[in-house]
C-alpha positions as CSV (number, residue, x, y, z in Angstrom):
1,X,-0.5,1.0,5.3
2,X,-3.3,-1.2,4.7
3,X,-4.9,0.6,1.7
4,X,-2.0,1.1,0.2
5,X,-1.2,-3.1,-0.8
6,X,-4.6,-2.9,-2.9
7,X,-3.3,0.1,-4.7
8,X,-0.2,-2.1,-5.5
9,X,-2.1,-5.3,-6.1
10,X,-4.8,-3.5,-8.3
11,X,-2.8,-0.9,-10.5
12,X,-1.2,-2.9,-12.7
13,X,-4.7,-5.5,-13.1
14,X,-5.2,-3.6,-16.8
15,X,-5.9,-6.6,-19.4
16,X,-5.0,-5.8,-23.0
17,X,-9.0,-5.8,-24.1
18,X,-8.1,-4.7,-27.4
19,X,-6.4,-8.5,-28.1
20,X,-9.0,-10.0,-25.9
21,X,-11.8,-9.1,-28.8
22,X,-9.7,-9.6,-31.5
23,X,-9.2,-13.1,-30.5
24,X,-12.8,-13.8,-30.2
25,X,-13.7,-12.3,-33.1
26,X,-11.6,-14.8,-35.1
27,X,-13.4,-18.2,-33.8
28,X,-16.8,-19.7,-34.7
29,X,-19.3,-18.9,-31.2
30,X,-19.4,-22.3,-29.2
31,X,-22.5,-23.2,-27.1
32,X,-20.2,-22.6,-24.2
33,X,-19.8,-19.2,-24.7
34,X,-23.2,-18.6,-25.6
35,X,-24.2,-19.9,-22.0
36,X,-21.3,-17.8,-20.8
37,X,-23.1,-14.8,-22.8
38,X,-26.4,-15.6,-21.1
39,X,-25.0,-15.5,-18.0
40,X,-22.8,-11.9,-18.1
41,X,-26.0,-10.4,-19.4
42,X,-28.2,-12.3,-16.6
43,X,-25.9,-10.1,-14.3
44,X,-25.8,-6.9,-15.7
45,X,-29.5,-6.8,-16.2
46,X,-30.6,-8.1,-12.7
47,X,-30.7,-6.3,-9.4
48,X,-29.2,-7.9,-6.8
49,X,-28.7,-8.8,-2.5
50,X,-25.5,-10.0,-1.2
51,X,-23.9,-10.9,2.5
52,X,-20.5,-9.7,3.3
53,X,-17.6,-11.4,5.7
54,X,-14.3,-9.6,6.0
55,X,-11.8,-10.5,8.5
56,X,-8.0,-8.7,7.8
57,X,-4.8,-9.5,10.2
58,X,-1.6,-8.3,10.3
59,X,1.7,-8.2,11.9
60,X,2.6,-5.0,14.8
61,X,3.2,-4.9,18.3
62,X,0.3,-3.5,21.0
63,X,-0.1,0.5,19.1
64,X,0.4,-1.1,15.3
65,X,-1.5,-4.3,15.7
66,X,-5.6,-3.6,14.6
67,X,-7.0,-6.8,13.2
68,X,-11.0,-6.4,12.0
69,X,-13.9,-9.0,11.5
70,X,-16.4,-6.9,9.1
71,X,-19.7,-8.3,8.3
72,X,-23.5,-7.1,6.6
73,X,-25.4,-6.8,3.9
74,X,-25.5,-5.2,0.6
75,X,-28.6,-4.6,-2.4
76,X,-27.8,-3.4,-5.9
77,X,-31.4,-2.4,-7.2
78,X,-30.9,-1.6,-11.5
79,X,-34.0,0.8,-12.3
80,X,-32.8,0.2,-16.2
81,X,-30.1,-0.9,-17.9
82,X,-28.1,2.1,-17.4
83,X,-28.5,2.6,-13.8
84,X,-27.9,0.8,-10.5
85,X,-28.8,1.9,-6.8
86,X,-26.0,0.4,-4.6
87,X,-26.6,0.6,-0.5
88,X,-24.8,-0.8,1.9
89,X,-24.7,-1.6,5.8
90,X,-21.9,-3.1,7.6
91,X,-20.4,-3.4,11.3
92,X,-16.5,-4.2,11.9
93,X,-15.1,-4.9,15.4
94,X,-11.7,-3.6,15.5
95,X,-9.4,-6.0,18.0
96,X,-6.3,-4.7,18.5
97,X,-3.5,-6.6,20.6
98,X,-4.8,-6.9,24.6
99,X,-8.3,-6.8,25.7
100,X,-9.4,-3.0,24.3
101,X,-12.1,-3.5,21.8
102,X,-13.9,-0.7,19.0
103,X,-16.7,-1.0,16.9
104,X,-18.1,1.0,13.8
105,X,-21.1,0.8,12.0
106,X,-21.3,2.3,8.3
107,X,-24.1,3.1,5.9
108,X,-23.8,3.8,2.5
109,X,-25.9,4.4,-0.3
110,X,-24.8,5.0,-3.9
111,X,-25.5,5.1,-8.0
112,X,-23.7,3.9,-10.7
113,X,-25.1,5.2,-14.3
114,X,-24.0,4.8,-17.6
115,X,-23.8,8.0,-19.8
116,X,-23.1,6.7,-23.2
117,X,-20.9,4.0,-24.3
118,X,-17.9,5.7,-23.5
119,X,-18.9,7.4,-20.4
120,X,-19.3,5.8,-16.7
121,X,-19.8,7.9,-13.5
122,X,-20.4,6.6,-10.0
123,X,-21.1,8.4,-6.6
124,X,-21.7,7.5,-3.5
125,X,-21.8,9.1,0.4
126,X,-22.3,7.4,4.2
127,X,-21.5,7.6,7.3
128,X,-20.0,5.5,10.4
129,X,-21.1,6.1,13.8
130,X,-18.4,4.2,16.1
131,X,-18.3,2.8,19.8
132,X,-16.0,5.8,20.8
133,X,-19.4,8.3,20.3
134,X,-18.4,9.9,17.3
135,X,-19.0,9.8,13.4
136,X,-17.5,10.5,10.2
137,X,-18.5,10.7,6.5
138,X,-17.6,8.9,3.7
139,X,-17.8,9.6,0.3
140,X,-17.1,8.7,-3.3
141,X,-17.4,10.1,-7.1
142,X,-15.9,8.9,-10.3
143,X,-16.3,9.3,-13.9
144,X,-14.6,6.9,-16.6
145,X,-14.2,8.2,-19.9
146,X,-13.1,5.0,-22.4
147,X,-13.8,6.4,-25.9
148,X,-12.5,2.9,-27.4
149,X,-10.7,-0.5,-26.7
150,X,-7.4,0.9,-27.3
151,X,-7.6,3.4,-24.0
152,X,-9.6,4.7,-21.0
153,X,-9.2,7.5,-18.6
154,X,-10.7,8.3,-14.7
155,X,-11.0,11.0,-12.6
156,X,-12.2,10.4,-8.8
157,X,-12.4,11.9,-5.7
158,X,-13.3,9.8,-2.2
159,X,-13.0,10.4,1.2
160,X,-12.5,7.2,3.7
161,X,-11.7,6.2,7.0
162,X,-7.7,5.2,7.4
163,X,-7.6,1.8,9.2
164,X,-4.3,0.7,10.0
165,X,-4.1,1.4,13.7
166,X,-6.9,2.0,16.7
167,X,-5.6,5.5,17.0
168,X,-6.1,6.5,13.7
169,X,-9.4,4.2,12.5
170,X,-12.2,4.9,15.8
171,X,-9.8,7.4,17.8
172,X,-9.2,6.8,21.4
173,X,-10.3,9.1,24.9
174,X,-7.0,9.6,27.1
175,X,-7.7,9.4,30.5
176,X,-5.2,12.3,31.8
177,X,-3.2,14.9,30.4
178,X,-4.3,18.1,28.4
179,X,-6.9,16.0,25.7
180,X,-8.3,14.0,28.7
181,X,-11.3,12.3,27.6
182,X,-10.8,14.2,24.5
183,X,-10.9,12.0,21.4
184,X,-7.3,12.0,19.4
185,X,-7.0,10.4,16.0
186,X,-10.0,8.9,13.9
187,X,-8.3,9.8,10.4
188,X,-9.9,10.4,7.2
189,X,-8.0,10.2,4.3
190,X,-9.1,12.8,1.3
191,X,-7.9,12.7,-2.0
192,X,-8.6,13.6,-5.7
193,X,-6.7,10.9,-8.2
194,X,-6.7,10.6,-12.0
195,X,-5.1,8.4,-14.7
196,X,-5.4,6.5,-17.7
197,X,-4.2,2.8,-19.7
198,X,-3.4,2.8,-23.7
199,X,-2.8,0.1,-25.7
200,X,0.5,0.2,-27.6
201,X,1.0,-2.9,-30.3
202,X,-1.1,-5.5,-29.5
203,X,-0.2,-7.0,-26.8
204,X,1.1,-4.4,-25.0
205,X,-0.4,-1.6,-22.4
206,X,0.9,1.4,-20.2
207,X,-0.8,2.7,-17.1
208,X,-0.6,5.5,-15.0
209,X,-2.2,7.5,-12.5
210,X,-1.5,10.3,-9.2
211,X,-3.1,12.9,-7.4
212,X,-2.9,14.5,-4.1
213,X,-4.9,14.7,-0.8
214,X,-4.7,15.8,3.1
215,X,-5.6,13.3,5.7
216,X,-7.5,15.3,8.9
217,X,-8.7,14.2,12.3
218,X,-9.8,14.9,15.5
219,X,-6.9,16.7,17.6
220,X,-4.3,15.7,15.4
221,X,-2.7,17.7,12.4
222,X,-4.0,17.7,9.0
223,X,-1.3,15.6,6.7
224,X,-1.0,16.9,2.6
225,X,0.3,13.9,0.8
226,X,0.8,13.0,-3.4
227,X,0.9,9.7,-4.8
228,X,1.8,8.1,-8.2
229,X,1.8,5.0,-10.1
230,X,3.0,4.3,-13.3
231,X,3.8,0.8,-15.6
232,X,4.3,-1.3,-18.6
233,X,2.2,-4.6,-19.1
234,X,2.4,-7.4,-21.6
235,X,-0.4,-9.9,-22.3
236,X,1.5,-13.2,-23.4
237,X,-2.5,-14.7,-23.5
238,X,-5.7,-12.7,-24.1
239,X,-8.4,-14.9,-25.1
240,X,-12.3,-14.8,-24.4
241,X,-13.2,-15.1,-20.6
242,X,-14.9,-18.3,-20.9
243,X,-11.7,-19.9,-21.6
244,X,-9.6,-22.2,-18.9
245,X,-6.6,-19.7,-19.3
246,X,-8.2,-15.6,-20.9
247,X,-5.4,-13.8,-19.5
248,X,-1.9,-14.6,-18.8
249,X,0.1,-10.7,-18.2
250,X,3.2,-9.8,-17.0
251,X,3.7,-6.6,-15.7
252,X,6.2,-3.5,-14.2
253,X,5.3,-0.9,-12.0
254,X,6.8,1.9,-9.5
255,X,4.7,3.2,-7.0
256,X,5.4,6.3,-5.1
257,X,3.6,8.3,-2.0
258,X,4.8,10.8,0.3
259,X,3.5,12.9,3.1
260,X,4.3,16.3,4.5
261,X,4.8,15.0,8.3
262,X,5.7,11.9,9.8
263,X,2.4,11.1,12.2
264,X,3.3,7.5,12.5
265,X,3.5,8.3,16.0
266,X,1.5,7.4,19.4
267,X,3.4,9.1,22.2
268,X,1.0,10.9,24.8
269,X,-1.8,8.6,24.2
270,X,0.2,5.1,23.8
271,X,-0.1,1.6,25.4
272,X,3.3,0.4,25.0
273,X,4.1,-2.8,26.6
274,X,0.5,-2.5,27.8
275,X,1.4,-1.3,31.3
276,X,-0.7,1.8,31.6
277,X,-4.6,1.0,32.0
278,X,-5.9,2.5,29.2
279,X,-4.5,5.5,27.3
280,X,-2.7,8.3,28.6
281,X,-1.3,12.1,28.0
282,X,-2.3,13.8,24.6
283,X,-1.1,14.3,21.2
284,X,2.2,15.2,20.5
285,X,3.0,17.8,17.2
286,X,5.2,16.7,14.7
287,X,8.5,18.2,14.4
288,X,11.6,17.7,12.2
289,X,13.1,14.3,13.6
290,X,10.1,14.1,15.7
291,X,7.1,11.7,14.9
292,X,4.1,13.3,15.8
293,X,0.6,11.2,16.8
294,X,-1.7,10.1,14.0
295,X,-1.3,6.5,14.6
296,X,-0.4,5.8,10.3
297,X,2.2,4.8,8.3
298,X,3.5,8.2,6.7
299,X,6.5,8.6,5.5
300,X,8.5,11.6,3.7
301,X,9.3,9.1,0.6
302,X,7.9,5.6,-0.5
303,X,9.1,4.2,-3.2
304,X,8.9,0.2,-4.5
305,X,9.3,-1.4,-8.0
306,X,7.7,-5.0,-8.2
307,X,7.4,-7.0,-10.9
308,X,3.3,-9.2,-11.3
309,X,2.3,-11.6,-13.1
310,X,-1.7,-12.8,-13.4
311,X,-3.8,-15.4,-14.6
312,X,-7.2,-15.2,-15.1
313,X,-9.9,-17.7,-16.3
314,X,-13.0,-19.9,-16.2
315,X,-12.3,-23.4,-15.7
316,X,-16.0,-24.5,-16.0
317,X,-19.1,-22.9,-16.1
318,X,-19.5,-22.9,-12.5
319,X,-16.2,-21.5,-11.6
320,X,-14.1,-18.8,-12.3
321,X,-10.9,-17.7,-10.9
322,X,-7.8,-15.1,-11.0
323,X,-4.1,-15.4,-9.0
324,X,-1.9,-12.9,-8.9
325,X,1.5,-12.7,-7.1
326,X,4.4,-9.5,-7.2
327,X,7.9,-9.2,-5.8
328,X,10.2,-6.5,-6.0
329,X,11.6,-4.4,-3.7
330,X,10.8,-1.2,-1.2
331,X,12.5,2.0,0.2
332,X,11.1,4.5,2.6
333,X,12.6,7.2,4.8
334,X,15.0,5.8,7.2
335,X,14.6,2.7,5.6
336,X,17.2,0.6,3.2
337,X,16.0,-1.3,0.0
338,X,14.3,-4.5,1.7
339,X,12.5,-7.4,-0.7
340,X,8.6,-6.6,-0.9
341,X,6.5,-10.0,-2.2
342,X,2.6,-11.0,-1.9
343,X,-0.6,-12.4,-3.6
344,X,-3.8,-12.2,-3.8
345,X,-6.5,-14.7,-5.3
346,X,-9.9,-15.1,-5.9
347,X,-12.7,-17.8,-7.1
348,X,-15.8,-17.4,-8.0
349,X,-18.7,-20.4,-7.6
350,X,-21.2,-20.1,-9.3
351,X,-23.8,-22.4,-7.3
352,X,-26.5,-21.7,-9.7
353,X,-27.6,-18.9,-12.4
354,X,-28.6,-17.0,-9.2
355,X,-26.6,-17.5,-6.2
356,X,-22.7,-17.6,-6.7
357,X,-20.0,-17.2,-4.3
358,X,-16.7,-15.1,-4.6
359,X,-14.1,-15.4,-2.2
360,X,-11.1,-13.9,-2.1
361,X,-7.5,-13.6,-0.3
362,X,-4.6,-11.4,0.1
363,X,-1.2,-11.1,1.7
364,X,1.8,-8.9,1.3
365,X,4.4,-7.1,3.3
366,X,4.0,-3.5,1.8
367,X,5.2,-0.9,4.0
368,X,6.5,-2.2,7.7
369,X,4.1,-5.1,8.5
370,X,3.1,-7.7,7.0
371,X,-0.9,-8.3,6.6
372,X,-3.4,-11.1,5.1
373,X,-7.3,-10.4,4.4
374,X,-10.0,-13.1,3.9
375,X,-13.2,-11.2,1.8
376,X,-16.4,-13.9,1.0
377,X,-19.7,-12.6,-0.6
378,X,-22.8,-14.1,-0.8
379,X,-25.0,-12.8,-3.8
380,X,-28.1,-13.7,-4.7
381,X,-29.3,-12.0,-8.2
382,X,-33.3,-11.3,-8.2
């Protein structure tokens, strides 16, 4: 479920930018925003090296349970000012409830280039070798089509690891039954999504966005699933981002996913209660009224309708920030309706015009755990 909360946290993060240049179009230029100018352009014009720490936990009992500590390196190399080189190198140690430990390591290299004004497209493809001897691929391409202020559009396709449990983010190796030694799970989720915003008014937006994909893995069924997202945002502030409040928006939104079979299951390679050394048995099919093993949340019918507000703003030049928080509520099959809340924030020091520090954290309790992620970058512009 984890990928799932930023999709909620991040689909209704639209600001109204049509107000937001209006508004600074009507004031005289202060020397503050001039430095603030200096510095935006200082960043989009300068390649760049960063660290990463990640470290997510969450709520679930010995199966659920898989907390991560994620750390490397990144370099964004611009070869002009249309087009950046992205790569990236990072290890996670998965540590699930108990002493059973996993580790991946991924590389990933990518581009980001800039068409024309209105035109963005970004690709990008690597590969994770993991502790349990096997590998996947990982990929990513977008294109953003914004022909003016008033609206934008994206297509994308990606393909990514699914980490919510051990089963289903390295795979595990039973050690008896039919898949002994056999590895069972390590999902991939594939999907294709598109959407769009518009302005309506002037302070006033609409965003939506769905598409469809299959999640595969290794001795485990292949899983079709759709997804939408859909909502109606007001800015009650839009100002220039250099001031102490730019954005103040309050927004609606109903997300929706469903999945063609319930794989949210473990049975013939589980280690309930933690009495069998090690896993056990093989996978077991799904069935009507019968979860089969996949080891993710997937559930005939999601549904929740949470209400966000944000602020966003600068409150000096060496520190930016944005706070968010939603509440609402959640259904899913065999579920009731059950209150659905979190937040996520996240500052940005700016130690000097090269080295700044963003930090950021979430929490929520989408879907049937609750979970909390700690993200801090480094980066050093050169």
């Amino acid at each position: 479920m984890k990928k799932w909360a930023w999709l909620v946290m991040c689909a209704a993060a639209l600001p109204c930018v049509d107000a937001q240049q209006r508004t600074a179009g009507e004031r005289p230029v202060t020397s503050r925003e001039i430095e603030q100018l200096r510095r935006e352009l200082s960043r989009e014009t300068r390649s760049s090296v960063e660290g990463i720490f990640e470290y997510h936990t969450e709520t679930g009992d010995i199966n659920n349970r898989l907390d991560y500590l994620r750390y490397g390196a990144g370099v964004n190399y611009r070869t002009d000012p249309t087009a950046t080189f992205h790569f990236r190198g990072v290890v996670t140690e998965y540590t699930p409830l108990g002493d059973f430990r996993e580790r991946g390591g991924n590389a990933t290299v990518g581009l980001s280039k800039t068409l024309t004004e209105a035109v963005v497209v970004r690709a990008e493809v690597g590969a994770t070798r993991f502790s349990t001897d096997a590998s996947t691929v990982n990929a990513m391409g977008s294109c953003e089509y914004a022909p003016s202020a008033n609206g934008s559009f994206f297509f994308r396709a990606s393909r990514t690891n699914v980490e919510e449990t051990l089963v289903s983010a390295t795979g595990v190796r039973p050690q008896q039954g039919p898949r002994s030694q056999e590895l069972v799970g390590l999902v991939m989720d594939n999907r294709v999504t598109g959407g769009g915003r518009a302005v309506l008014l002037e302070r006033w937006d609409v965003f939506v966005e769905g598409g469809l994909g299959t999640r595969t893995g290794q001795n485990v069924e292949s899983n079709p699933f759709r997804h939408a997202t859909g909502g109606l945002g007001y800015s009650l502030i839009a100002a220039p981002p250099e001031e102490t409040v730019s954005l103040l928006r309050a927004s609606f939104a109903v997300d929706y996913f469903g999945f063609d079979k319930d794989l949210f299951g473990f049975t013939g390679v589980s280690r309930a209660g933690g009495r069998v050394p090690g896993f056990d048995g093989g996978p077991v099919t799904w069935a009507p009224g019968r979860r089969g093993t996949g080891g993710y949340f997937s559930p005939d019918r999601f549904v929740s309708q949470t209400g966000r507000l944000e602020v966003k703003g600068q409150t000096s030049r060496w520190f930016e920030y944005s706070v968010s928080g939603f509440a609402g509520a959640q259904e899913y099959t065999g579920t009731p309706w059950r209150a659905v809340y979190g937040g996520a924030g996240t500052g940005v020091i700016h130690l000097n015009d090269r080295f700044s520090l963003p930090i950021s954290y979430l929490y929520d309790n989408i879907g049937p755990f609750r979970q909390q992620t700690l993200l801090v970058r480094l980066l050093a512009r050169i």
